[in-house]
C-alpha positions in Angstrom: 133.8 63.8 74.0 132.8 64.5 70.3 130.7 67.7 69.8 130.0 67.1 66.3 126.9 69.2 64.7 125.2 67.1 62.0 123.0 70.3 61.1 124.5 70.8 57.8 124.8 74.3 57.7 128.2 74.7 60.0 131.2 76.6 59.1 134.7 75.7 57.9 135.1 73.7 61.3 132.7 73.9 64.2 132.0 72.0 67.3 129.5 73.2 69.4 128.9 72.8 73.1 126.0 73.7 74.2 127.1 75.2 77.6 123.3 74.6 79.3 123.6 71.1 78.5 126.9 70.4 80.5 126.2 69.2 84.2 128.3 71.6 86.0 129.4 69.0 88.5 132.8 68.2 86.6 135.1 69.2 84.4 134.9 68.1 81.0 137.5 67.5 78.5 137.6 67.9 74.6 139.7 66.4 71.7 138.7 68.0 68.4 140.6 67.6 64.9 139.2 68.6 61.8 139.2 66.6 58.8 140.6 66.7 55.4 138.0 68.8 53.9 137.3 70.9 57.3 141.5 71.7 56.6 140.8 72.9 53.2 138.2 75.3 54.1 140.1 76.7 57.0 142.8 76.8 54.6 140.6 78.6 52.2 139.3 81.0 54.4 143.0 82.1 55.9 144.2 82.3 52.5 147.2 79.3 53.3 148.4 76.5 50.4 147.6 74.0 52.8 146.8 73.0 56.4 147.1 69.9 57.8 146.6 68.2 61.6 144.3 70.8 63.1 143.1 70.1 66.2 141.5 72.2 69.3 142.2 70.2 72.8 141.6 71.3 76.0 139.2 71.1 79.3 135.8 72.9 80.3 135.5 73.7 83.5 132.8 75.6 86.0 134.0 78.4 86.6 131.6 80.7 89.6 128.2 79.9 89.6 127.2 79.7 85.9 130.8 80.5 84.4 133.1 78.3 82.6 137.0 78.2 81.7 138.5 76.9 78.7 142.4 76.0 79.3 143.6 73.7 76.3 145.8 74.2 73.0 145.4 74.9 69.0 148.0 73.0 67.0 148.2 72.9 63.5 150.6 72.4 60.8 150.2 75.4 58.1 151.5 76.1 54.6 151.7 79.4 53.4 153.4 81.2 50.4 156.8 83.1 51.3 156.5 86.6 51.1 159.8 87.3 48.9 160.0 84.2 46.9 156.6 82.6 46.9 158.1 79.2 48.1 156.3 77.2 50.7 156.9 77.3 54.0 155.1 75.2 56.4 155.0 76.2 60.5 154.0 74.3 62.9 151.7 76.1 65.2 150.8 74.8 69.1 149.4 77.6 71.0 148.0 77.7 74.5 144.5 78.7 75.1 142.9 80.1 77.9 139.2 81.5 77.9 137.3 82.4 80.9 133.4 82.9 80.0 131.3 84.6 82.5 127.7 85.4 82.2 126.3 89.2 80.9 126.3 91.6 84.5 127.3 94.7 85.2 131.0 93.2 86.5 132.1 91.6 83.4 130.9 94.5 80.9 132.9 96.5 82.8 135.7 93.8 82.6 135.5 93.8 78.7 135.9 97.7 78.2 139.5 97.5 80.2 142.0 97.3 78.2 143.6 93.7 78.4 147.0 92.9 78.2 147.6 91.3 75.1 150.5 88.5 76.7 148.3 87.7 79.2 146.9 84.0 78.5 143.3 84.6 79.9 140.7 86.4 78.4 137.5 86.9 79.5 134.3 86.7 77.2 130.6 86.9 77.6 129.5 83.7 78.4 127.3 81.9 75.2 124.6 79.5 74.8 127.3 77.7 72.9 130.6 77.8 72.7 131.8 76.6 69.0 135.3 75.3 70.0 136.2 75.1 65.8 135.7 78.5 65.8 137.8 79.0 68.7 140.5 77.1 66.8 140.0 78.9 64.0 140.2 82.3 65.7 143.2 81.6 67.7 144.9 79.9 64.5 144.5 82.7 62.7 146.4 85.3 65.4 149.0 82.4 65.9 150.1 82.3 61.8 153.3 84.1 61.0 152.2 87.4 59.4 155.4 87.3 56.9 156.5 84.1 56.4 159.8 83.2 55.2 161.3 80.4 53.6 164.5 79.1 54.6 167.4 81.3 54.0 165.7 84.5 52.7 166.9 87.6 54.2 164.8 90.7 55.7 165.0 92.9 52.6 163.5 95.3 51.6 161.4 95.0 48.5 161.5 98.0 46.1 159.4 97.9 42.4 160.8 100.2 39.3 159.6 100.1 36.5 161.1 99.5 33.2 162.2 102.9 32.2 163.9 103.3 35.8 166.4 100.4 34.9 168.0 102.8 32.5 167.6 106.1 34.5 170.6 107.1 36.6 169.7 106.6 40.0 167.2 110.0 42.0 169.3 112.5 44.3 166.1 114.1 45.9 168.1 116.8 47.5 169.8 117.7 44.0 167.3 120.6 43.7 167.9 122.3 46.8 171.3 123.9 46.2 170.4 125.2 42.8 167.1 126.7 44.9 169.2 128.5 47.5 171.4 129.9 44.7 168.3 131.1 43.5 166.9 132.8 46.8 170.4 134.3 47.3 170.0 135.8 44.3 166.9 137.3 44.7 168.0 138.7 48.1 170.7 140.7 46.5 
């Protein structure tokens, strides 16, 4: 099922499903991928060098009497700079999804001010109008992308800046002072 918007004014990569509009009778399944120029805005907007075979998959189903449940994947293959040596380093992401959408009562406010484990697959959101399932993508992209990539063969090290006239400086013993400190207590005690 396509759920392309034609409006024009959509973000980096929507679908929309209008939730009302679904017959509730059946499950219904979706097969979204964005295309070259929906990558490089997602790209853009996640600050990557380049993304490449994002797509958002997965089924709607009713869920209660006017709830629905998302259970699909995000995959994605992402490029983004290394954070030692600036180098490329693509990953590919595939990430399972699971929403559960309810509609606004007094149970499921309550649900969304417990604190949720963050392993656990299923979250549970206020039910929308419509449910943008690029957004979703997006959204669950974002959480999936390594936070400090590496390329291939560089270490966990630490980075540390000097300066120029630091190079030539013998290197800081920050507890140098102390002892010449204590002498000087000592002799102010006497």
């Amino acid at each position: 099922m396509n759920a392309r918007d034609s409006s024009g004014s959509a973000p980096e990569f929507s679908r929309p499903v209008n939730l009302r509009r679904l017959p509730r009778k059946t499950s219904h399944e979706f097969d979204e991928r964005a295309d070259e120029t929906e990558c490089a805005r997602v790209a853009r907007l996640l600050d990557l060098l380049f993304l490449s075979k994002f797509r958002i998959r997965g089924t709607l189903t009713p869920s209660g009497d006017e709830g629905w449940r998302f259970d699909g994947t995000v995959g994605a293959t992402a490029t983004q700079p290394c954070v030692v040596t600036l180098e490329p380093v693509k990953t590919r992401i595939d990430v399972p999804v699971a929403r559960h959408y309810l509609p606004g009562t007094a149970e499921t406010e309550a649900l969304a001010e417990i604190e949720i484990d963050p392993e656990a697959l299923d979250e549970v959101d206020p039910l929308p109008e419509t449910l943008d399932l690029g957004l979703l993508a997006i959204e669950e992209l974002a959480l999936a992308l390594p936070s400090y990539p590496r390329a291939e063969g560089v270490e966990d090290t630490a980075l540390v800046m000097r300066t120029h006239e630091e190079e030539d400086a013998p290197p800081r013993k920050p507890f140098a002072g102390l002892a010449a400190l204590r002498e000087k207590m000592r002799e102010e005690d006497d």
